[in-house]
C-alpha positions as CSV (number, residue, x, y, z in Angstrom):
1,X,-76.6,-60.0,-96.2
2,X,-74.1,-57.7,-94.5
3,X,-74.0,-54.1,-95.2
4,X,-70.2,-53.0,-96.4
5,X,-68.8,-49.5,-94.8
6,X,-65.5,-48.0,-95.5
7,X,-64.5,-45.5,-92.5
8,X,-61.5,-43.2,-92.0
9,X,-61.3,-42.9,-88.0
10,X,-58.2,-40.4,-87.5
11,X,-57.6,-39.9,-83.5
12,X,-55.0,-39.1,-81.5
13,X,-56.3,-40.1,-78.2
14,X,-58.3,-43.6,-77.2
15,X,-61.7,-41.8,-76.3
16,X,-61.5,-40.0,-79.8
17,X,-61.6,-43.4,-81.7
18,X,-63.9,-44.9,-79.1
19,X,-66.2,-41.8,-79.6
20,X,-66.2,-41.9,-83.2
21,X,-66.5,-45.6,-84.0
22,X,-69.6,-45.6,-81.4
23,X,-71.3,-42.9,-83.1
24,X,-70.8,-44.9,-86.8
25,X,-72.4,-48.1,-84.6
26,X,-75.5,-46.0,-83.4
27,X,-76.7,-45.5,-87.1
28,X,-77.1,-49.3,-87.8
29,X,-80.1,-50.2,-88.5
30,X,-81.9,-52.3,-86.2
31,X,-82.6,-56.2,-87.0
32,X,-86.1,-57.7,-87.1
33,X,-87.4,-61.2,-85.1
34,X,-86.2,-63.0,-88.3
35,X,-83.0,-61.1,-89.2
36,X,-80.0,-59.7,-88.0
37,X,-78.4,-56.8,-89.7
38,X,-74.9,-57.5,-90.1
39,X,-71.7,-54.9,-90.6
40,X,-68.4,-54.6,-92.3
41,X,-66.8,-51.8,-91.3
42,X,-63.6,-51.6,-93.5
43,X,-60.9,-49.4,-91.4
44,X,-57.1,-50.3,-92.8
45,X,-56.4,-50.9,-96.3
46,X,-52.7,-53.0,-96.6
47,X,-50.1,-52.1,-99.0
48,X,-51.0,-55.4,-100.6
49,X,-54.5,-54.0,-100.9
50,X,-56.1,-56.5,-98.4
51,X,-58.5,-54.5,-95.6
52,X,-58.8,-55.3,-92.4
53,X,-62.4,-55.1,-91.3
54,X,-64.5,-54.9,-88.3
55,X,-67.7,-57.4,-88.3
56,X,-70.6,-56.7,-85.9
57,X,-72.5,-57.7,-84.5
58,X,-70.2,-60.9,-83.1
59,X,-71.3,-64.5,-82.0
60,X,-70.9,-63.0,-77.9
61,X,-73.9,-60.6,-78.6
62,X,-72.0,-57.8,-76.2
63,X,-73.7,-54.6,-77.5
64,X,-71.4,-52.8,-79.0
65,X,-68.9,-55.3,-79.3
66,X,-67.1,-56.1,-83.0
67,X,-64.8,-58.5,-84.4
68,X,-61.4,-57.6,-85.8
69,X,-60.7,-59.4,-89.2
70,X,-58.4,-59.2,-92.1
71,X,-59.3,-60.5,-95.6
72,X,-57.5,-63.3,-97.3
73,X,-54.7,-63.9,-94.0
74,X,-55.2,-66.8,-91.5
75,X,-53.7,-66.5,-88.2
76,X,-54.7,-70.4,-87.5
77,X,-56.2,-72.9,-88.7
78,X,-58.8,-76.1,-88.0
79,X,-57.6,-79.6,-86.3
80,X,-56.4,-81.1,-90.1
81,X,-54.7,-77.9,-91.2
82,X,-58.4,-76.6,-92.8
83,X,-59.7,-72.8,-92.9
84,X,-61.6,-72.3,-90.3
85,X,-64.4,-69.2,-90.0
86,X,-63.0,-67.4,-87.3
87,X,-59.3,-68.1,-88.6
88,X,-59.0,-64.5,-90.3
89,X,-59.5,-62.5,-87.0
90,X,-56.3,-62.5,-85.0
91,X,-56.4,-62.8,-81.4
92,X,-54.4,-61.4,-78.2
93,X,-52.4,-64.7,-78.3
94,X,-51.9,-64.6,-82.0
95,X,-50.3,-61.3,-82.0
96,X,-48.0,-62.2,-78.6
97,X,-46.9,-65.6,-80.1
98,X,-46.1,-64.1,-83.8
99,X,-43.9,-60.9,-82.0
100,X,-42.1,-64.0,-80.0
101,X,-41.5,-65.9,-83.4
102,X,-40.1,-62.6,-84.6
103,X,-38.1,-61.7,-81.9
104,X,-36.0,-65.9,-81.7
105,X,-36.0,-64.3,-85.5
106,X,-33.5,-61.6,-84.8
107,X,-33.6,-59.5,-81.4
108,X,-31.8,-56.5,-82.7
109,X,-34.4,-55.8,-85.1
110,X,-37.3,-57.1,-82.4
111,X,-36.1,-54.2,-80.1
112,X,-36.7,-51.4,-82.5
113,X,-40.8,-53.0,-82.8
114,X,-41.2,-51.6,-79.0
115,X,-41.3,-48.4,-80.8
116,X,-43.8,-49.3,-83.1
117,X,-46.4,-50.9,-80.1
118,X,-45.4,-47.5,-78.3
119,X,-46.7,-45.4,-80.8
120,X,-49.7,-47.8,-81.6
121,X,-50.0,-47.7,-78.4
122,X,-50.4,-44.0,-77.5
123,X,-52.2,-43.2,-80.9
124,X,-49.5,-42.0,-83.0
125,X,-49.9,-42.3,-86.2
126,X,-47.5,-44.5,-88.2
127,X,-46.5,-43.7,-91.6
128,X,-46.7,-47.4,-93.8
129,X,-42.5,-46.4,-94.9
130,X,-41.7,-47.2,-91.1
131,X,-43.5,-50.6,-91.4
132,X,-41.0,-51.7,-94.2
133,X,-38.0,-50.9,-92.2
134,X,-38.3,-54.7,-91.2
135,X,-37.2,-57.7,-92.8
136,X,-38.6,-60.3,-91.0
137,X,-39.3,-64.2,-92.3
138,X,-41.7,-65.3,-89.9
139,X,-45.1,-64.6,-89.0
140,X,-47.2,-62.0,-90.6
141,X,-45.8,-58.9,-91.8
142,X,-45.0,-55.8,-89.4
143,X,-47.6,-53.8,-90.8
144,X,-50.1,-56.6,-90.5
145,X,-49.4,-56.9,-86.9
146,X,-49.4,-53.3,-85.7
147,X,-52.7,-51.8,-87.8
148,X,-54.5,-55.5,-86.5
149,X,-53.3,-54.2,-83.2
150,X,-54.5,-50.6,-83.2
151,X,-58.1,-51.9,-84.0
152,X,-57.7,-54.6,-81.3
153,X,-56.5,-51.6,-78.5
154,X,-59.8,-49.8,-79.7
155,X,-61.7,-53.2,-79.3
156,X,-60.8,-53.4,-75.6
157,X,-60.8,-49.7,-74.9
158,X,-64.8,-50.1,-76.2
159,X,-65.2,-53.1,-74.3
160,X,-63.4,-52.2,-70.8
161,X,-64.8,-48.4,-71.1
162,X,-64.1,-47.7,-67.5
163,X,-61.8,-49.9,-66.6
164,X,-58.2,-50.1,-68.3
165,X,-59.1,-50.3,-71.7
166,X,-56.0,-51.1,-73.7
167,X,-53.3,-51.1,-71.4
168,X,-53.9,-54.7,-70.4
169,X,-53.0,-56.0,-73.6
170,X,-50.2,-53.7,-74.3
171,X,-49.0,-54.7,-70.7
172,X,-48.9,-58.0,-71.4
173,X,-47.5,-57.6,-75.1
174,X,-44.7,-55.4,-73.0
175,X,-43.5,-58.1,-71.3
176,X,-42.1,-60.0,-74.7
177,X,-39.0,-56.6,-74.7
């Protein structure tokens, strides 16, 4: 049985959200020979009241490693069109392929996005009015996208802790403007 948290992590620099989030790890309780002790951290509520959620430990066993997931949204799906387990937590590629849908949608509005990874980005806090700003038909909603995204930038900012961290992924998300 996992063990539900709700956190509010406020930062405004990447070591700041690393630091906090690994001190909320470090009080887990340890698992036994026969049982793993399992973790929902629930960071972002939506405006349609669905949270996005952190899940540790994950299937990699990488320390302190944790799965970004969102409740009740599938970014793909199984071989016949099925739910799948994983299909809830988006990846790099997800994200990259639904800003591309969005920006054959309309590349005026796609442009003004940059601002949004920028400040995602950098840390900035984004108030949820600037998410609606957007019309967009395709894909997953703006604010979907950009508060999956802020967890995933932490994600690799724990994972590559002296290396690059996030920039790899915004680099490569840079590339679609």
């Amino acid at each position: 049985m996992a063990t539900n948290i709700t956190l509010n992590i406020v930062a405004t620099d990447k070591a700041s959200y690393r630091k906090q989030l690994i001190e909320e790890f470090l009080k887990e309780q340890p698992g036994t020979t026969k049982s793993v002790t399992e973790y929902y951290y629930f960071v972002e509520t939506l405006q349609n009241n669905k949270r996005i959620y952190l899940k540790r430990p994950t299937a990699l066993n990488k320390g302190v490693d944790f799965e970004v997931r969102i409740e009740d949204t599938q970014f793909r799906y199984g071989k016949h069109d099925n739910i799948i387990s994983t299909g809830n937590r988006p990846s790099h590629d997800d994200i990259k392929n639904d800003l591309a849908r969005k920006k054959l949608e309309n590349t005026i509005e796609f442009d003004r996005l940059k601002t949004l990874l920028d400040k995602t980005y950098n840390c900035q806090p984004i108030n949820d009015l600037e998410y609606k700003d957007y019309s967009f038909t395709t894909g997953h909603s703006v604010e979907i996208i950009f508060k999956s995204l802020k967890w995933l930038f932490i994600e690799q900012d724990v994972t590559y802790w002296n290396r690059s961290g996030r920039a790899m992924l915004y680099e490569g998300l840079s590339q679609l403007w």
